[in-house]
N, C-alpha and C positions, 0 to 999 in steps of 0.2 A: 274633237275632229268631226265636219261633218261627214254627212253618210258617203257622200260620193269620195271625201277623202281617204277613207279606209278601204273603199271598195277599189278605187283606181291604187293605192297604193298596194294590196292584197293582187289583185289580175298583172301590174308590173311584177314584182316580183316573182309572181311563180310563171309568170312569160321568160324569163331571167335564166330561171334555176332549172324549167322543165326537163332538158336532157338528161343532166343530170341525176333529177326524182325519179323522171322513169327509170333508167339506171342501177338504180338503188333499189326501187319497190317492184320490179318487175316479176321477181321469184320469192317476194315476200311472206307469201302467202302460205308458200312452202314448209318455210320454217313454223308457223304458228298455227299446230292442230286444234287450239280452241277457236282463234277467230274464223277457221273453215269451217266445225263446228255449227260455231254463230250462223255463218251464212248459208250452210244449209239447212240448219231450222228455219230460219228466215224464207231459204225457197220452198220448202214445206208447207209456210203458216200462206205464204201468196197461192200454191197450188191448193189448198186445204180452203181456201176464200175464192175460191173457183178460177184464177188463172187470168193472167190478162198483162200489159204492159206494167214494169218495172222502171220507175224512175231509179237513177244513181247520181245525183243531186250531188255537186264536187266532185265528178269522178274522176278527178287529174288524168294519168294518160292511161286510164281505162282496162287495168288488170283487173279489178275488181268485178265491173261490166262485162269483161269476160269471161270471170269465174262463173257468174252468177250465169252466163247464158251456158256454160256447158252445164250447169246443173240443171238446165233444162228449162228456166225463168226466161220470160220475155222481154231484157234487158236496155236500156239505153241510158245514156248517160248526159250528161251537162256538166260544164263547167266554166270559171269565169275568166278561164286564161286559154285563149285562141292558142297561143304555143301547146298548153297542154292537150288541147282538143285535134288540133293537126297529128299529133304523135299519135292519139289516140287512135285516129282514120289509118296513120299507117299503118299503126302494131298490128289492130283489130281491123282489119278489111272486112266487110259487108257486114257491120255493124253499126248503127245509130251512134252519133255523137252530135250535140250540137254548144256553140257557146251561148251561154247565158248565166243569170245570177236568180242564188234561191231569196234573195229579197224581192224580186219580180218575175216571179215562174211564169212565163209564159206558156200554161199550158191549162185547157179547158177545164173547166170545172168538175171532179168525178170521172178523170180522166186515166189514171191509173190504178191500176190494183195493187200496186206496195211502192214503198220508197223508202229507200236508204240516202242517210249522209254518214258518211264512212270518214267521220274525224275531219269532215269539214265544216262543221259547226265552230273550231277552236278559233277563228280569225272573226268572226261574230261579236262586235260588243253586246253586252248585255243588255242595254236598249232596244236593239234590233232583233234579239231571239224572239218575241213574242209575234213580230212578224213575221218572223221565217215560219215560226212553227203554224203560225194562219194560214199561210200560200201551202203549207205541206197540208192540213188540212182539208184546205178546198181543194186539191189537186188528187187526193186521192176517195178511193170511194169508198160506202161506209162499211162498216168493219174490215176496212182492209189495214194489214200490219206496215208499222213505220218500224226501223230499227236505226238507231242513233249511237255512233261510237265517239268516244273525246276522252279529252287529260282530264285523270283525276286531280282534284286539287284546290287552292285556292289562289286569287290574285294570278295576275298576267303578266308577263315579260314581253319587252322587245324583240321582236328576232331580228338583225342587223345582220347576219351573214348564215348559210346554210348552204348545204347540197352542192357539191362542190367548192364550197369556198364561196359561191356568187357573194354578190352584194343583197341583201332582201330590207325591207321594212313592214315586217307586218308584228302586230300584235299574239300573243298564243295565249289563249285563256284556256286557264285551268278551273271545274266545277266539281261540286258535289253530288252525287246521282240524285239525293235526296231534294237538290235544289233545280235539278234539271226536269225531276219526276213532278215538280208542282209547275212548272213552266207547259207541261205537256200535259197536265188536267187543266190548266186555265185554259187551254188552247183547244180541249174538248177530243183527250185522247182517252187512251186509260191503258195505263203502267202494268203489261202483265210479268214479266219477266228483268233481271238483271244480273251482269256478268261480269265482277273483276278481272282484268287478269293483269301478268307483269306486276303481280303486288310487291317482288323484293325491288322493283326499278326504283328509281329516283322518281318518275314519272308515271304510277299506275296509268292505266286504263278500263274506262267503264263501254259496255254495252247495254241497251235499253230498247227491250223490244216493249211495243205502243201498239193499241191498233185506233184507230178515228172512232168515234161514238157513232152514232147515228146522226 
């Protein structure tokens, strides 16, 4: 499939299912003391790198971007589905959102001081990580931390229907952290930290705090 195929087939679908997601993920966070956790090491390691704008790179409808700004991180978000990004402006009033895609970050060079993708790496073929991981790169500034969550695992599945019942067609890949953590030193990170969790699930989960080289 070429690249625009999976990227328009990926932003339909979750244009589709958004109500729904948010729905669903809205109090998620709730439930899961390690991934809060996670993301407040993470506004620790951005304040500890002396503070500044926080990309949240897939931030569907923007709970996460939220969290991260009551924690006191200077938040905004992106995503490639305009239904997700509208929900986001309502949930989150006077908060940053805008639509775009991390295959073409539209944003300046050394331009933020941390960046999260919060399990939106999984619709990625593996082709196209080496770029994501260059735009996340050049986008943020140097030793500033990245943190990266995704399915553990291997090989990918269809997704043909979710979150409500919609109809969806996207891809879900599953990785190895050990195969993620070489993708993100060719990319010119360096791997300090990693977090299982959900290991009894059918579907672990990895977290992967990065910070950019110089």
């Amino acid at each position: 499939m070429s690249d625009q195929g999976w990227i328009t087939d990926t932003r339909t679908s979750y244009d589709t299912v958004a109500a729904s997601y948010a729905d669903q993920v809205r109090h998620a966070l709730a439930r899961e003391p390690y991934l809060r956790g996670s993301l407040a090491m993470f506004a620790d390691l951005v304040r500890a790198a002396g503070g500044g704008p926080v990309a949240d790179v897939g931030c569907g409808p923007g709970h996460v971007t939220a969290h991260l700004r009551e924690s006191g991180v200077d938040a905004f978000g992106i995503d490639l589905s305009p239904a997700m990004v509208d929900l986001a402006r309502r949930d989150h009033p006077g908060l940053r959102f805008e639509v775009g895609s991390m295959t073409d970050l539209h944003l300046a060079d050394a331009s933020v001081e941390g960046l999260l993708a919060w399990w939106s790496l999984i619709h990625v073929p593996d082709d196209a990580v080496p770029g994501v991981l260059g735009h996340f790169r050049r986008v943020l500034r140097p030793g500033g931390p990245l943190l990266l969550g995704f399915h553990v695992g291997d090989g990918s599945r269809l997704k043909t229907r979710g979150y409500g019942g919609h109809p969806m067609k996207v891809d879900v890949h599953r990785r190895r952290p050990d195969r993620v953590t070489a993708w993100l030193g060719e990319a010119g990170f360096a791997v300090e930290a990693q977090l299982l969790v959900d290991l009894e699930e059918s579907v672990p989960g990895a977290l992967l705090f990065a910070r950019r080289r110089p």
